[in-house]
N, C-alpha and C positions, 0 to 999 in steps of 0.2 A: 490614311488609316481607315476614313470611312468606304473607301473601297477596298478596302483589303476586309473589311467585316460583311460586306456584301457578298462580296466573291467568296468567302467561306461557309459562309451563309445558306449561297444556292448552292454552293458543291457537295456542304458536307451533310446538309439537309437539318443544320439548326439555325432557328429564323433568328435575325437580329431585330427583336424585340424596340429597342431604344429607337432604332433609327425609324421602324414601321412607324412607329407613336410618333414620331418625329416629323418626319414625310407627310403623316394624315394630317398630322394640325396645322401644317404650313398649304398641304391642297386646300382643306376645308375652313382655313384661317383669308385664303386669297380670294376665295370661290365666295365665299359671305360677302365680304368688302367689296367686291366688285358688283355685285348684285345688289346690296344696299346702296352702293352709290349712284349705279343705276338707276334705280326706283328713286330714289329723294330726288337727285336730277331730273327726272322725266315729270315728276307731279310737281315740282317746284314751277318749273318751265311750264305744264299748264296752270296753274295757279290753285292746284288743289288746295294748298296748304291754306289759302285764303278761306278755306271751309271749316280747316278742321285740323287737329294739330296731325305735323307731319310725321313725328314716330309713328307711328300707330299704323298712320296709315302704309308707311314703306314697310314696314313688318309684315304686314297685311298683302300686297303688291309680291315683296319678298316671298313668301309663303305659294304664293297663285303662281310666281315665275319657277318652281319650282315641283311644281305636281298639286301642289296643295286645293285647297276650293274654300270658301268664303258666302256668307249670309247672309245677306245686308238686309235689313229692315227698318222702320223710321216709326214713329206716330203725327198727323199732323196737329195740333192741338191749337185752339184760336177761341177766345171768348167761351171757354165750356165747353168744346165742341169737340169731345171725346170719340164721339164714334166714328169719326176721322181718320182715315189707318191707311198709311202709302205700303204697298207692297213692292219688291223689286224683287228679282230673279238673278243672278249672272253668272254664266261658263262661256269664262275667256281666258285663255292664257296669255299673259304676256311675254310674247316668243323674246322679246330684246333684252330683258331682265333672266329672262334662262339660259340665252345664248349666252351672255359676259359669265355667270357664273358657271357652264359646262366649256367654256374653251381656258379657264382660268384651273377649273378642276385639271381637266384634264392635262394642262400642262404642269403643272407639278407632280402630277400622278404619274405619268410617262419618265417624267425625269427620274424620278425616285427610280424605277424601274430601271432605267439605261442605268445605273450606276452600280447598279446588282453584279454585271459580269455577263461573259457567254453561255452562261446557264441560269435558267430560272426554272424552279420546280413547281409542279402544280400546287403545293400547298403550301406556298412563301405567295403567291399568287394571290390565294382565294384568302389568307390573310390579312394581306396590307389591302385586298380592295373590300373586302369585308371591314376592316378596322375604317377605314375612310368613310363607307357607307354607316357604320352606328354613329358615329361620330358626327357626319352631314344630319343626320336625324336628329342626334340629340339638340343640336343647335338649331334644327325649325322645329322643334316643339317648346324651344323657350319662344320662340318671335311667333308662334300660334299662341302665345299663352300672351304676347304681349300686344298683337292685333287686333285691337278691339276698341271701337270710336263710336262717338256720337259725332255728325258732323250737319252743322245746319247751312243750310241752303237756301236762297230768296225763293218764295214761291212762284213769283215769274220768273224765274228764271228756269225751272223747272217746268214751265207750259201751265200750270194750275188755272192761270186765269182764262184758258182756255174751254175748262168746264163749262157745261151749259150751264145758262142761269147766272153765271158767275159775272157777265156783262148785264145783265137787265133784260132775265124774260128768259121763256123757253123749259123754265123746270127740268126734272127729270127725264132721261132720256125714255122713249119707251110711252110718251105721253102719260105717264104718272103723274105730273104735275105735281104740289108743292104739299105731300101727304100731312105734313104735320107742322105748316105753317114756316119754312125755313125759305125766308126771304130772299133776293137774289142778293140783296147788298150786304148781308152777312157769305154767302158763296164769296162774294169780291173781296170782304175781309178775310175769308180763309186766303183765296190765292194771293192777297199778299202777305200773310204770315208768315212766319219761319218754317220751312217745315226742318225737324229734326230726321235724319235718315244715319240708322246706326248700322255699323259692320261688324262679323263675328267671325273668325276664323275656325272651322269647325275641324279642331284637334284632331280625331282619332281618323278621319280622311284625309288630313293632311299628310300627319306621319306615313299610311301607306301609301297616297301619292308620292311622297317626298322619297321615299325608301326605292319605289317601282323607278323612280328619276334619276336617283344618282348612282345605280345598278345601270339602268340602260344608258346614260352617261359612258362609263367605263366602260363597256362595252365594247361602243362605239368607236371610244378614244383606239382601244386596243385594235379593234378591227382598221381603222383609217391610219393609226402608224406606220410606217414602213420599214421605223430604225429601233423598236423597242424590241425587246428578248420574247421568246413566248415559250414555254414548258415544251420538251419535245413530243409529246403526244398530242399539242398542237401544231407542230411545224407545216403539215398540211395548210395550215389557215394564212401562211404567211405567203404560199405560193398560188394558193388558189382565190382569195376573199382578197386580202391584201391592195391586190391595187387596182380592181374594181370600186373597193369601198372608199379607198382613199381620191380615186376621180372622182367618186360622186358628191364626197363631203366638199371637196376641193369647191366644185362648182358650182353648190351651195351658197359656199361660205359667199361667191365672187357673185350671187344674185343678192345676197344681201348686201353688199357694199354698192353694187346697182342703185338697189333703194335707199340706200342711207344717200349717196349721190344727188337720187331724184328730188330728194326730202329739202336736202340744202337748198340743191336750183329752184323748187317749189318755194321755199320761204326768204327767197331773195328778195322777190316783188310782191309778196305777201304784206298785210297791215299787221298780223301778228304774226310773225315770225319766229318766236319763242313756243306759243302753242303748236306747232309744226317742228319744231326742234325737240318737243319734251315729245309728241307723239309718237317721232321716229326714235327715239329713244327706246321707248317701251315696246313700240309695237312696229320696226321697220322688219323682223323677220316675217312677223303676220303677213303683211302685205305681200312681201316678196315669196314665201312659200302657197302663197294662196295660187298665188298669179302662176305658178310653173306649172303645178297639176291643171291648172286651167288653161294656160297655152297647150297644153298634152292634148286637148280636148276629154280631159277630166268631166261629164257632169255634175253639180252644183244643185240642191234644193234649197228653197229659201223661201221667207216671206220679210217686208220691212215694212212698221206702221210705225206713225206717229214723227214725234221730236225727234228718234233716234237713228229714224231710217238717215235721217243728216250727216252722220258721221260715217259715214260709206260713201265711196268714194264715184263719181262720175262715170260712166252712164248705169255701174249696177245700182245706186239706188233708184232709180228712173224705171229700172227694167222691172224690179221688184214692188215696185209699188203701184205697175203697171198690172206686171200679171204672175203672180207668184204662185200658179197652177201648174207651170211646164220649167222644166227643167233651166238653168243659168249655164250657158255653153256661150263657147268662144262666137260664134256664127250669130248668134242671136242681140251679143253684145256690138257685133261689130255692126247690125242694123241698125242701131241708135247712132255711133261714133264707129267710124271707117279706121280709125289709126288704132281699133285692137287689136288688129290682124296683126300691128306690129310684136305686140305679147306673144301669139304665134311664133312667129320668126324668131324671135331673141329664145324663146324656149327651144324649137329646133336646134340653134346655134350650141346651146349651151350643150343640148346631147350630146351633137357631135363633137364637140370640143372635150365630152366626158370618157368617147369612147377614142380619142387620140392618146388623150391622158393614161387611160386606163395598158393602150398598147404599149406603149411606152412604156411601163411599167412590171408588162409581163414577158418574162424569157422566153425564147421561143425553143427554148435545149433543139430537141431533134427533130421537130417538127415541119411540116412543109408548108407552104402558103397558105393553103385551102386549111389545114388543118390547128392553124395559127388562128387565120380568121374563125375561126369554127368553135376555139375554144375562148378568142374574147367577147365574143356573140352570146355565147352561152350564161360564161358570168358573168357581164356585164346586165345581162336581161335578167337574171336574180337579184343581183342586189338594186336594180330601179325600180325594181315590181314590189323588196321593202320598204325603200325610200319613198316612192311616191304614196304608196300607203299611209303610212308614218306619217309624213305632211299632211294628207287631206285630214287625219285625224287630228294634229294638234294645231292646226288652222282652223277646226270649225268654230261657231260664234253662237252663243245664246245668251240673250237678255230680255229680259222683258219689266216694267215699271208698269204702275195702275193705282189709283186711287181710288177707294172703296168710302162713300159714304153711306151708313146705314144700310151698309148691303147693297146697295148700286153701284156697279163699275160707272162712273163720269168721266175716267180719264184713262188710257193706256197707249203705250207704245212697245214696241219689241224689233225684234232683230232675230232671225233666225237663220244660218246659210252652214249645212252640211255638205261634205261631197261623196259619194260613193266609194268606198273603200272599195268592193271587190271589183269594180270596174276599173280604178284607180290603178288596181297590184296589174288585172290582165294589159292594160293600156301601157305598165309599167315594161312588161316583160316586150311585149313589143318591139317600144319606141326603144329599152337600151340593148334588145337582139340586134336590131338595126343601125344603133348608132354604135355598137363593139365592132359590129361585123366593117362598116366604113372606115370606122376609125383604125383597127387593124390596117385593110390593105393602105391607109393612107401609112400607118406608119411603117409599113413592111416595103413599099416599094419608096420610103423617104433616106431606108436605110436605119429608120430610129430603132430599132426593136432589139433591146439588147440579148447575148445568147444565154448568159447565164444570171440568177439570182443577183449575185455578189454585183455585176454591171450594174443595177439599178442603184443601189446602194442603200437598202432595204438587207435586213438583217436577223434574224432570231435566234431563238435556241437551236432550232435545226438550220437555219441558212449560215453563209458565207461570206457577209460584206466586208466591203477594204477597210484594212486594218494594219497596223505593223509587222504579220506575219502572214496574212494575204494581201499581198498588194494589190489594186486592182486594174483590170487586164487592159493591156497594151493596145492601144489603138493604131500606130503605126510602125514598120519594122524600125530596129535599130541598127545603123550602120558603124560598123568597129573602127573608119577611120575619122568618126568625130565622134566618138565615145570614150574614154581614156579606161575607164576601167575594164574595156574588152580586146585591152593591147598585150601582148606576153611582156613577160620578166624579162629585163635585156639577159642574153647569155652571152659570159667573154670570149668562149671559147668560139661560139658562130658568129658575131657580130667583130672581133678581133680586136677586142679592148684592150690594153695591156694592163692599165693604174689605172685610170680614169672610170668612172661607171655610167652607164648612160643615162642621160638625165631626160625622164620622162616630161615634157609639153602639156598645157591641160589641151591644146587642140593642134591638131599637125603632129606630121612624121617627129617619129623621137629623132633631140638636138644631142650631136656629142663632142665635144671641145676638142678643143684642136691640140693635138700631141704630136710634139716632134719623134722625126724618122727615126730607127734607131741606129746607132752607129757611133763613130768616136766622136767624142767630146766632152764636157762637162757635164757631168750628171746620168750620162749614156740614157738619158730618154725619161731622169729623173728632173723633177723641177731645178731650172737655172739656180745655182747659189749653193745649193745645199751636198753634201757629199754622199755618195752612191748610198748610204745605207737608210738615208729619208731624214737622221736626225742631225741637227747645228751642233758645231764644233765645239769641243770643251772650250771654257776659258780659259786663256795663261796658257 
């Protein structure tokens, strides 16, 4: 029933309302759930919650994994000592927290879709992904609304005691010296004090991050499907983007499961092995899309000071705190540690496995070799030059903390590492011209390369995939003498059956029973017993 309300639905151009409303709250009902439990798991496992209550903070988390952005600010306060004030800064996304709620969207969203029928209109379309998108909204504007913590923190644990003065001696940076009598042992009572550092989730950025999120979400989903419906004034997209986009997400996804891999083997022989469980959690897409544009020979700007440059990973924080004047390239990293090169290579591999993927994928109708290769060259060098873009953007990293006494910075650390978008898209275009153009002839002379749409098994409003009334096409001849339904109807008159019918075999020449000659006797060629006219004898 609920597909016969779809199918009438898209044909006759009136939307099924119920099911739309339906559909979205189950995307946008799975897509929360997976992403809140994400985030609660990931700061649990580092032990945030030991700060500070943990709703708040997963709301918060929730929000940032999802376009949103967040405020954080603290007061230190110690004995009086008001004019005390921690500042902190941070734009991070957490890619593992957006990734579980955009593959969780997106597969309810697709489904909803495939149940629709061989037709979807554009405006049954721009409905239920428009109903999905208010919807995803309205539900991160309640968890911006409920993201908001105080959360207190040891002061050493946070470097405080590091402040000058703060051990005994040295005063104010700057040779200021100790302007208005503030001792060093009161400094050492501040760094051990509590400091409070509170979060805000600043609403009215959230929403349009959050809105600009689950929009490019769906997009995505529909571009990287191969078996959803798509309006026929998109059919074009199912033949030409289609399975470009779907290789590239593909091998994506298979670098992230890379690093969730690395993250385990890393916290095998690790002392806390939880803290590296809940980081990969939150943040193993980070790492792993950092690393591909930077295997591409992507350039990287960056600087790392302080406490924080710690949570970066071997040898870039070394190289950044070394010299964060010149550019972070794969070359530069590999003169600290020789096994980056290997990041290289697994990037290479992954192109060219993107542009095998991608041939496979694509018909070659009437085309010839040269012109085969020539068209997965093409698209495949469009959509790498958006994807790698896309990456370097939701991979970059800004943080920055500092402690302001009476107006002197005493304490600060930061994080900074962007990469070059326009070098990023041209690098893009490149590396996937080169790896369509291989990966073609690898699948052209493998024989992989199917000739029609319907072969792949990829489908829309305007394609052709197997189905109950397109079968899909035959890969080897069929032979009529081990096929039973391509035998003739026995005929008596040429086959010289008299009674008996030929009894068709499901395999081998047709069997026909053995019938006596005809001539005198009982039954004249009619079964033994019975009298010429087929039926038993009256009774009496």
């Amino acid at each position: 029933m609920a597909g016969y309300a779809h199918g009438s639905g898209g044909s006759t151009g009136r939307i099924p309302w119920g099911d739309v409303v339906l559909a979205s709250v189950a995307s946008v009902s799975w897509a929360m759930a997976g992403m809140a439990g994400t985030a609660a798991l990931g700061l649990h496992l580092l032990g945030a919650d030991s700060a500070g209550a943990l709703g708040p903070m997963t709301a918060a988390v929730v929000v940032l994994g999802a376009g949103g952005s967040a405020s954080p600010s603290g007061n230190v306060e110690a004995f009086g000592l008001d004019d005390a004030e921690a500042h902190t800064a941070l734009a991070v996304t957490p890619l593992g927290v957006g990734l579980v709620g955009a593959l969780l969207l997106s597969l309810f969203f697709l489904r909803s879709l495939r149940g629709v029928g061989a037709v979807l209109s554009g405006a049954e379309l721009a409905v239920r992904a428009g109903t999905v998108a208010v919807m995803f909204v309205a539900v991160l504007g309640g968890l911006a609304w409920v993201g908001h913590d105080v959360a207190t923190i040891d002061g050493g644990a946070l470097g405080l005691d590091g402040v000058p003065g703060a051990g005994g001696g040295g005063g104010l940076p700057g040779g200021l010296g100790d302007p208005i009598g503030l001792m060093p042992d009161r400094l050492a009572d501040l760094a051990r004090a509590q400091a409070r550092v509170g979060f805000t989730v600043d609403s009215s950025s959230s929403l349009a991050g959050g809105a600009c999120w689950v929009l490019g979400v769906l997009v995505i989903a529909l571009l990287a499907s191969r078996r959803t419906p798509l309006p026929s004034a998109l059919a074009w997209v199912d033949r030409t983007v289609r399975p470009a986009a779907s290789a590239v997400v593909s091998v994506l996804l298979v670098a992230v499961a890379a690093g969730c891999a690395a993250a385990a083997y890393a916290a095998i022989g690790d002392a806390h092995p939880k803290r590296i469980a809940g980081a990969a959690l939150l943040g193993a897409p980070n790492g792993a899309w950092l690393g591909v544009p930077l295997g591409l020979f992507v350039p990287w700007d960056g600087r790392a000071t302080g406490e924080l440059a710690k949570v970066l990973p071997d040898p870039l924080d070394e190289l950044l705190r070394v010299s964060a004047d010149e550019p972070v390239t794969v070359g530069r990293l590999a003169g600290l540690d020789g096994r980056v090169w290997l990041l290289a290579v697994a990037a290479v591999v992954m192109m060219l496995y993107a542009g095998v993927l991608a041939a496979t994928r694509t018909p070659r109708r009437e085309l010839t070799a040269a012109g085969f290769v020539g068209r997965c060259a093409v698209r495949l060098a469009g959509v790498t030059a958006s994807a790698l873009a896309l990456l370097v953007w939701l991979t970059q990293v800004s943080a920055d903390a500092s402690l302001s006494v009476l107006g002197f910075d005493t304490f600060g650390a930061g994080i900074e590492l962007h990469g070059r978008t326009g070098t990023a898209a041209l690098l893009g275009a490149v590396w996937g011209a080169g790896a369509g153009a291989v990966g073609a002839a690898v699948a052209w002379l493998a024989g992989a390369v199917p000739s029609e749409a319907g072969a792949t098994g990829g489908g829309s409003g305007g394609g052709g995939g197997p189905g109950p009334y397109t079968p899909s096409p035959v890969y080897r001849p069929s032979h009529g003498e081990t096929n039973p339904y391509l035998r003739p109807y026995p005929d008596p008159a040429r086959d010289g059956i008299h009674h008996a019918p030929t009894v068709v075999g499901p395999i081998g020449p047709p069997v026909r029973p053995a019938v006596p000659p005809p001539g005198p006797g009982p039954g004249r060629g009619d079964v033994e017993g019975l009298p010429p006219s087929g039926r038993p004898p009256e009774a009496g």
